[in-house]
C-alpha positions as CSV (number, residue, x, y, z in Angstrom):
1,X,0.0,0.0,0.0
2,X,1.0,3.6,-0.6
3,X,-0.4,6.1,1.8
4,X,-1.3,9.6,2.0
5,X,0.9,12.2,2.3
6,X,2.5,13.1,5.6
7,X,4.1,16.5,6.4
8,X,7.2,17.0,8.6
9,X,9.0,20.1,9.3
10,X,12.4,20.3,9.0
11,X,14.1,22.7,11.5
12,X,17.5,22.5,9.4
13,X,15.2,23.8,6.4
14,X,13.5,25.6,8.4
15,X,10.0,24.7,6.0
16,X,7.7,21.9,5.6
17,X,8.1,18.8,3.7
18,X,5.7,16.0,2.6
19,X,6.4,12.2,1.8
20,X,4.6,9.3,1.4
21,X,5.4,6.1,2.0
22,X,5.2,2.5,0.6
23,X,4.4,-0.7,2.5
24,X,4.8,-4.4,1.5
25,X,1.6,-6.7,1.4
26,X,1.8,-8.3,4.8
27,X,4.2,-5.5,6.5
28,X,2.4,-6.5,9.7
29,X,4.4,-9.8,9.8
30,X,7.5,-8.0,9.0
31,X,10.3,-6.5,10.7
32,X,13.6,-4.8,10.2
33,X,12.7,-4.1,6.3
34,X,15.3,-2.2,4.1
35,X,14.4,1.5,3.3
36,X,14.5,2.9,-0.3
37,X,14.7,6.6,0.3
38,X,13.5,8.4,-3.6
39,X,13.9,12.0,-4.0
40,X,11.5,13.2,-6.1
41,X,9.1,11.0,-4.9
42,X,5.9,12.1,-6.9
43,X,7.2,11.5,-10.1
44,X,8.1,8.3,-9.3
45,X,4.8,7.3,-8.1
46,X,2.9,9.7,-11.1
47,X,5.3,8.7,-14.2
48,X,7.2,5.7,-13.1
49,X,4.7,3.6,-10.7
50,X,6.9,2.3,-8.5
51,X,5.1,1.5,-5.9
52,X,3.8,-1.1,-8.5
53,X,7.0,-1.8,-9.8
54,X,7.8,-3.1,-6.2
55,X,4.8,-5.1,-5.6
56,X,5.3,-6.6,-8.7
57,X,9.2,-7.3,-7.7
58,X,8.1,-8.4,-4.3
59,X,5.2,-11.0,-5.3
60,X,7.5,-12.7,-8.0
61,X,10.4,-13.0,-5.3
62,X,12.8,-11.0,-7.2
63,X,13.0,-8.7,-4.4
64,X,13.1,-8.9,-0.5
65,X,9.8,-6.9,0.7
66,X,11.1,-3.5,1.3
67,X,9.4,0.0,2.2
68,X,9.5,2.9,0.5
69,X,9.5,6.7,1.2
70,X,8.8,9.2,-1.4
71,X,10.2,12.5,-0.8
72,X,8.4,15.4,-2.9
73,X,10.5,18.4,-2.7
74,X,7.4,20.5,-3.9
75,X,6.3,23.2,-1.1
76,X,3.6,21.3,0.3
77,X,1.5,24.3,0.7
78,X,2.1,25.4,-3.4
79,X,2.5,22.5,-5.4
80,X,4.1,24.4,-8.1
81,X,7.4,25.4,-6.1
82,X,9.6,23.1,-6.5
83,X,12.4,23.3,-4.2
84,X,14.8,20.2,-6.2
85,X,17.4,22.5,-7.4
86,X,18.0,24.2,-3.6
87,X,18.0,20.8,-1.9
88,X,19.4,18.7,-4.2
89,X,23.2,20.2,-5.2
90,X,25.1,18.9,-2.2
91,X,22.8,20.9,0.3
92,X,24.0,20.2,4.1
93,X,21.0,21.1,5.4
94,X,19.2,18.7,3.2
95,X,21.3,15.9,3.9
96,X,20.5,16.9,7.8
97,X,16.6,17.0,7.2
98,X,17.0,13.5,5.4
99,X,19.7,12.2,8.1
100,X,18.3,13.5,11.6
101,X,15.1,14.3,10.7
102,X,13.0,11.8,8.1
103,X,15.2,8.7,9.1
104,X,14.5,9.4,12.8
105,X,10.6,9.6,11.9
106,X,10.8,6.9,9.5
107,X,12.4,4.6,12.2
108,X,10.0,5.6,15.2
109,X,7.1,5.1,13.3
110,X,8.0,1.9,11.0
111,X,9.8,-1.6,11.4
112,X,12.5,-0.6,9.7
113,X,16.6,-1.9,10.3
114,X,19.1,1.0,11.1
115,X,21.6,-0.8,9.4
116,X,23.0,1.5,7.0
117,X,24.0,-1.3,5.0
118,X,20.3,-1.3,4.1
119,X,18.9,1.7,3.2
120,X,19.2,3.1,-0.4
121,X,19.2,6.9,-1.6
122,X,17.9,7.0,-4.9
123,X,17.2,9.9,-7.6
124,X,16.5,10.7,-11.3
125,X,18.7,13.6,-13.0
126,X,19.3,16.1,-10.0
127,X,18.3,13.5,-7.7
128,X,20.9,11.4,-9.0
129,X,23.0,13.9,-8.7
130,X,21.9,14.0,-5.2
131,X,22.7,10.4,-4.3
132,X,25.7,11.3,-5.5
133,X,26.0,14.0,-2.6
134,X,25.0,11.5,0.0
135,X,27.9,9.0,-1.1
136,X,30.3,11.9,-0.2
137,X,28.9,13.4,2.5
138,X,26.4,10.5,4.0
139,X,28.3,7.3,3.7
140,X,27.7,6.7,7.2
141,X,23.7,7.1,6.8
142,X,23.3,5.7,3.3
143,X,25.5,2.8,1.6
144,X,23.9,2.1,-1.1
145,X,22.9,4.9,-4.1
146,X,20.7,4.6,-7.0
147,X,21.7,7.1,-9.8
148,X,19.5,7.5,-12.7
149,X,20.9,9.5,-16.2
150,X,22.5,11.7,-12.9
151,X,22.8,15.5,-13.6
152,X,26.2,16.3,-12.8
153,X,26.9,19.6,-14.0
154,X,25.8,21.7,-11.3
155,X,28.3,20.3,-9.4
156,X,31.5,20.2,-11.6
157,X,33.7,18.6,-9.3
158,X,31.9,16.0,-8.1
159,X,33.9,13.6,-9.7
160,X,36.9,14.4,-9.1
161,X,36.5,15.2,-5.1
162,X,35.5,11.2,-5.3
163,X,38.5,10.8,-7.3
164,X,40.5,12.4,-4.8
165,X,38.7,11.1,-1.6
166,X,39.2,7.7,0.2
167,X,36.5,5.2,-1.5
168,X,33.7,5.6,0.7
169,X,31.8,2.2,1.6
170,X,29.0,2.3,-0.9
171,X,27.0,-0.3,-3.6
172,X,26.5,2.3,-6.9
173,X,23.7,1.3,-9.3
174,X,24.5,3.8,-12.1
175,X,21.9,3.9,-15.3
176,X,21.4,6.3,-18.1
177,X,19.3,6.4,-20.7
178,X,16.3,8.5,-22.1
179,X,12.5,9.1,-22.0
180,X,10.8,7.1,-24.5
């Protein structure tokens, strides 16, 4: 199931956000589930279903059940500002909200592990550009990053301060591609 959304206000933002979140069928039975943590988490539930996608990967044992939160970076009080492009270029405070704030929520309020070994920050474009971010600067939070067709001119260096930093401990899915 997918639920509604759910509004948290991040003092390290200092402005509301809203999420939803993504259960497995029979999440009652379950404990210490993985967390897939999706920036721009309305587009993948509006354009890329993949809340359905997961079910689907779940029911045919492809997949471990796993949860799901959905972060929308749109102002929850005006859908049509979009914060993406404050939050997601390397954004300390962001990486704060998501660290201190959601995960704390999230695990207070879910059966979820606190392994960091199994939790997942993935993004599309600038979002992948932002799991990038977290590799650098939340290796200790996050371990594993999903970049999709990652934006990474915003941020020109980004490769080479990885280049030039100790490998951090991390499991990279890297994909690119286009819309068809």
């Amino acid at each position: 199931g997918l639920s509604d959304n759910h509004r948290i206000s991040s003092k390290y933002l200092k402005y509301d956000l809203q999420y939803r979140v993504y259960l497995p069928k029979n999440y009652a039975k379950l404990t210490d589930l993985s967390v897939i943590y999706l920036t721009d988490g309305q587009s993948y539930i509006e354009s890329g279903e993949f809340h359905l996608v997961l079910d689907k990967l779940i029911e045919e044992n492809k997949i471990e059940p796993i949860m799901a939160v959905f972060i929308d970076p749109r102002d929850p009080d005006n859908l049509s500002i979009n914060r993406r492009n404050y939050e997601f270029f390397c954004n300390e405070k962001y990486i704060e909200f998501v660290n201190l704030e959601l995960i704390k929520t999230i695990e207070q309020q879910y059966k979820v592990t606190t392994d960091p070994q199994n939790r997942v920050m993935m993004g599309l474009s600038f979002g992948g550009l932002n799991a990038a971010c977290f590799g650098l600067l939340s290796h200790h939070t996050f371990r594993n990053l999903v970049m999709q067709s990652p934006a990474m001119p915003p941020i020109q260096n980004i490769n080479q301060i990885y280049q030039n930093s100790p490998p951090p401990p991390l499991n990279v899915y890297l994909s690119t591609g286009t819309i068809s």
